[in-house]
C-alpha positions in Angstrom: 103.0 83.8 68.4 101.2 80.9 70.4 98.9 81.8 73.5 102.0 80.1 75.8 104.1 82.7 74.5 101.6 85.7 75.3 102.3 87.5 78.8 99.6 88.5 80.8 98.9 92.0 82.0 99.4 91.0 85.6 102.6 89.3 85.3 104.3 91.9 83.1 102.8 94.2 85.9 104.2 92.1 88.9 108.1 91.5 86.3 108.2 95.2 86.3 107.6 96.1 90.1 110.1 93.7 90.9 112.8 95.5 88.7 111.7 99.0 90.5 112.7 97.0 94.0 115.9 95.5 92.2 116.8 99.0 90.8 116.0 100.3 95.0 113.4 102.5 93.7 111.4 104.4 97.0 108.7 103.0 98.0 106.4 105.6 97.0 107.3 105.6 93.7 106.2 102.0 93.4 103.2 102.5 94.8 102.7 104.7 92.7 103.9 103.1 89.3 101.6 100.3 90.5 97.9 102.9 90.7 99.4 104.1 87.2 99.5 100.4 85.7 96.7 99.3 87.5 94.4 101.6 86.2 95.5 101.2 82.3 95.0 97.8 83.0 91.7 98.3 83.2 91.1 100.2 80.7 93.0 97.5 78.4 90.6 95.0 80.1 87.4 97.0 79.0 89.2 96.3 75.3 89.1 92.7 75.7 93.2 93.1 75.7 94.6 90.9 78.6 98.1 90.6 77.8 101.2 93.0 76.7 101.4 91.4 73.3 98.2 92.9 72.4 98.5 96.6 73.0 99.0 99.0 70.5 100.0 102.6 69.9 96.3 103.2 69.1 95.2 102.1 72.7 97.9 103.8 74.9 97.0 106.9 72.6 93.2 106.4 73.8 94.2 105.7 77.2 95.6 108.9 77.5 92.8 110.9 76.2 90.4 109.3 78.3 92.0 111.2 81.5 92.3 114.3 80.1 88.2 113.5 80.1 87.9 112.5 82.9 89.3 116.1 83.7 93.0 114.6 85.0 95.7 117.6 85.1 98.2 118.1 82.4 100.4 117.3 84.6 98.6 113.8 86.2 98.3 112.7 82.5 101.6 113.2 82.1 103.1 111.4 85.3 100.7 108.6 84.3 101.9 109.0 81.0 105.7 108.3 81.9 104.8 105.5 84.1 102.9 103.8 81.0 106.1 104.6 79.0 108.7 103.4 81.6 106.3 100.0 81.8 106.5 99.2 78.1 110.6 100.5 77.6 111.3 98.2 80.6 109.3 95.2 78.5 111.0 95.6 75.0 114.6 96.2 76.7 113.5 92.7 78.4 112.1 91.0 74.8 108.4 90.5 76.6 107.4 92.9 73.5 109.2 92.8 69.9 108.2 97.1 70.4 107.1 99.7 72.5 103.6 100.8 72.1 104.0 103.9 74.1 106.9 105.3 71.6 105.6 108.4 69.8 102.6 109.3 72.0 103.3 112.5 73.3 102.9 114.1 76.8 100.6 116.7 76.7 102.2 120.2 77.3 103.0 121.5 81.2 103.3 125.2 82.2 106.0 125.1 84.3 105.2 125.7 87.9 107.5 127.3 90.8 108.3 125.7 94.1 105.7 126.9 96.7 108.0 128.9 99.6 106.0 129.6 102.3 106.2 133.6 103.1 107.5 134.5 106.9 104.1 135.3 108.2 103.1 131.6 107.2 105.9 129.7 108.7 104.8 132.0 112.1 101.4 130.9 111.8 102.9 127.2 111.4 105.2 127.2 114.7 102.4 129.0 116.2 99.4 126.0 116.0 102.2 123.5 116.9 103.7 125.7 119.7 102.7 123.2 122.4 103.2 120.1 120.3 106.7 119.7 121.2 107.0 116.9 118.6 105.5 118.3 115.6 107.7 121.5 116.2 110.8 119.9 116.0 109.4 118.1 112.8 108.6 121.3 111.7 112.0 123.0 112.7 114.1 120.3 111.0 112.8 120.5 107.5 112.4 124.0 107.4 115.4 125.0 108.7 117.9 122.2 107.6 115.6 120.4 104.5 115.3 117.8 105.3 112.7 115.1 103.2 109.6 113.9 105.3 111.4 110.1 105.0 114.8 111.5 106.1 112.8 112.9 109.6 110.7 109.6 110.0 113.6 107.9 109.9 116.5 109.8 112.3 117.7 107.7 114.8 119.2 109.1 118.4 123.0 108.3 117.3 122.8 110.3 113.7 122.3 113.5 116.2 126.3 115.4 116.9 127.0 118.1 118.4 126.0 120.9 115.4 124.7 118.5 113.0 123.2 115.7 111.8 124.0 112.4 109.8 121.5 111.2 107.6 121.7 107.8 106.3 121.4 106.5 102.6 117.7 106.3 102.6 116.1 104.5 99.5 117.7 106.0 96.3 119.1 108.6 98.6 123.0 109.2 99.8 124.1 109.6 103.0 125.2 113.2 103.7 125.6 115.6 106.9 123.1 118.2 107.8 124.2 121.5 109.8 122.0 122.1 112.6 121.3 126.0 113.1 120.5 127.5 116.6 116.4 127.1 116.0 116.8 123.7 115.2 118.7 122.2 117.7 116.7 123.8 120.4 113.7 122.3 118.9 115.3 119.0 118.7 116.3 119.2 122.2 112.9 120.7 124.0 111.3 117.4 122.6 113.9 114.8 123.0 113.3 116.2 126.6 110.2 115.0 126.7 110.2 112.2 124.7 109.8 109.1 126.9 110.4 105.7 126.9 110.6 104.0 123.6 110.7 100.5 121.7 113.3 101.9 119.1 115.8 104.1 118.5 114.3 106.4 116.2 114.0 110.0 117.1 110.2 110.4 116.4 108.0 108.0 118.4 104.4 107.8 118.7 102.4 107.5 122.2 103.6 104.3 122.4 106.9 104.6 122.1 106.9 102.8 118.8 108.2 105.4 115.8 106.8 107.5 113.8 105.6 106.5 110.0 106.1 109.0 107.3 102.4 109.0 106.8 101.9 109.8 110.6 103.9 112.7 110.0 101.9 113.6 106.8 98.4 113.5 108.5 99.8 115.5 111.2 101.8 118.5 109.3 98.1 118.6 107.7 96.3 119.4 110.5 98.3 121.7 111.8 98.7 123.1 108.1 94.7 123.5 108.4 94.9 125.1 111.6 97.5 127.4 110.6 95.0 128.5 107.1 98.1 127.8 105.1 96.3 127.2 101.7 97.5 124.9 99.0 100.9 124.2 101.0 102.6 120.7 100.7 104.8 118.7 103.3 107.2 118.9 101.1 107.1 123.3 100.7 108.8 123.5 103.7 112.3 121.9 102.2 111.4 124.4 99.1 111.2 127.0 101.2 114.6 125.9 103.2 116.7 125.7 100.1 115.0 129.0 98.4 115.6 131.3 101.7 119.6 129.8 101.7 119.7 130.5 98.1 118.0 134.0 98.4 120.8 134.9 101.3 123.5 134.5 98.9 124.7 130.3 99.7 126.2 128.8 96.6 124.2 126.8 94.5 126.7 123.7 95.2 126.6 124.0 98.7 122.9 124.1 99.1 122.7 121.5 97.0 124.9 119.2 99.2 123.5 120.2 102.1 120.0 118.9 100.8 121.1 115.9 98.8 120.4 116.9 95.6 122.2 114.3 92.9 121.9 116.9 90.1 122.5 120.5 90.3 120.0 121.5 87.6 117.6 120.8 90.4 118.4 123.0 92.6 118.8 125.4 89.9 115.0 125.9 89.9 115.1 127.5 93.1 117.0 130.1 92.0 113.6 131.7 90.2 111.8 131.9 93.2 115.3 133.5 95.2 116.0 137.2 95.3 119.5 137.8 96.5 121.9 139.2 94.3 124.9 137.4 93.4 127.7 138.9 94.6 126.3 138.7 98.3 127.7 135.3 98.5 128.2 133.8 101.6 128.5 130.1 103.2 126.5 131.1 106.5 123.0 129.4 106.6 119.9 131.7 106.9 117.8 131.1 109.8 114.1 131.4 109.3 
């Protein structure tokens, strides 16, 4: 193999974030693919390797063991891990590399960890910091009481709201799908939209000036309010667990809740069912209201 027929660690990098786009990967996911590659780059770089060609089973298996020095969680070694691997199976399927590298290095073991639901005296404690954050509540209100993902509230817009329901859009890798609206919810919705103001889009969520709301606004914010609520260790995120193990818990079929939240695959809202505790044959179709 010549040097002209050698590919260099940043193109093969740049080739394989363009397929993640192609393939309409989230953005998150990219982003974070990219940190992943970016950081075995440099490690490859301390090796004197500089392009895909070079790398060996022998240096992807040293890679890894260098985080779990650098004290990285099972579980961080292992998403880096699959990033690595999806990186190199994307280059052989390609023919950038005559083989994978990655192939036969092994993830290292994971206990398997429950959702985090947050108990009824924490979700109080939640609606009580944000009480007189009109905004925040209904953000608050609408993924924990109809599940909906942190991107899915950034990116509602004033026509997807009907009269007991709402419509959200295919979002990323996402389908579009209805949303029942419970009682809680739509009062939430409406106390802000109330007070909302002038705006220079049509997205629910707006900031101050009337432009909308970025998911990582509503991150930092959920945060703070997560702080002043002394919710420990709870995600954005644990608020939709909590949604789908509460429905589960009051007897809603596993299908139904899975539709309602946009689940592709059953099996994963399956692992909800070990944190639920209603029996089966208390089945019903009625949604729970926290």
């Amino acid at each position: 193999m010549t040097v002209e027929d050698l590919l260099s660690l940043d193109k093969a990098v740049e080739l394989f974030m363009k397929s993640l786009k192609t393939q309409g990967r989230s953005n998150n996911t990219i982003i974070a693919y990219r940190g992943d590659l970016v950081q075995l780059q440099a490690f490859l770089v301390n090796l004197q390797i500089k392009s895909v060609n070079e790398v060996g089973f022998e240096n992807i298996k040293a890679f890894k063991k260098g985080l779990e020095k650098k004290k990285y969680t099972p579980k961080s070694v292992s998403r880096k891990l699959n990033s690595v691997k999806s990186f190199f199976r994307f280059l052989e399927k390609e023919g950038v590399i005559s083989q994978d590298p990655s192939k036969g290095v092994a993830h290292p073991r994971l206990k398997p960890s429950l959702p985090r639901i947050l108990k009824p005296l924490e979700y109080r404690a939640l609606r009580d910091a944000c009480r007189h954050d009109s905004r925040t509540t209904a953000i608050v209100e609408l993924m924990l009481q109809a599940g909906l993902r942190i991107g899915e509230t950034a990116n509602l817009q004033l026509n997807d709201i009907k009269q007991d329901e709402l419509i959200i859009q295919p979002y990323e890798s996402h389908s579009a799908r209805k949303v029942p609206l419970n009682r809680a919810a739509k009062k939430a919705l409406e106390a802000y939209l109330n007070v909302r103001g002038e705006a220079k889009t049509n997205h629910i969520f707006i900031t101050k000036t009337g432009r909308s709301l970025l998911i990582r606004n509503i991150r930092s914010t959920l945060r703070n309010y997560f702080r002043k609520s002394d919710l420990a260790q709870v995600k954005v995120n644990d608020l939709r667990n909590t949604f789908i193990a509460f429905q589960l818990s009051a007897g809603v079929p596993l299908d139904v809740v899975a539709k309602i939240v946009g689940h592709q695959r059953i099996s994963t809202t399956e692992k909800y069912l070990r944190v639920s505790t209603q029996p089966e044959s208390k089945r019903t179709i009625k949604l729970k209201e926290l």
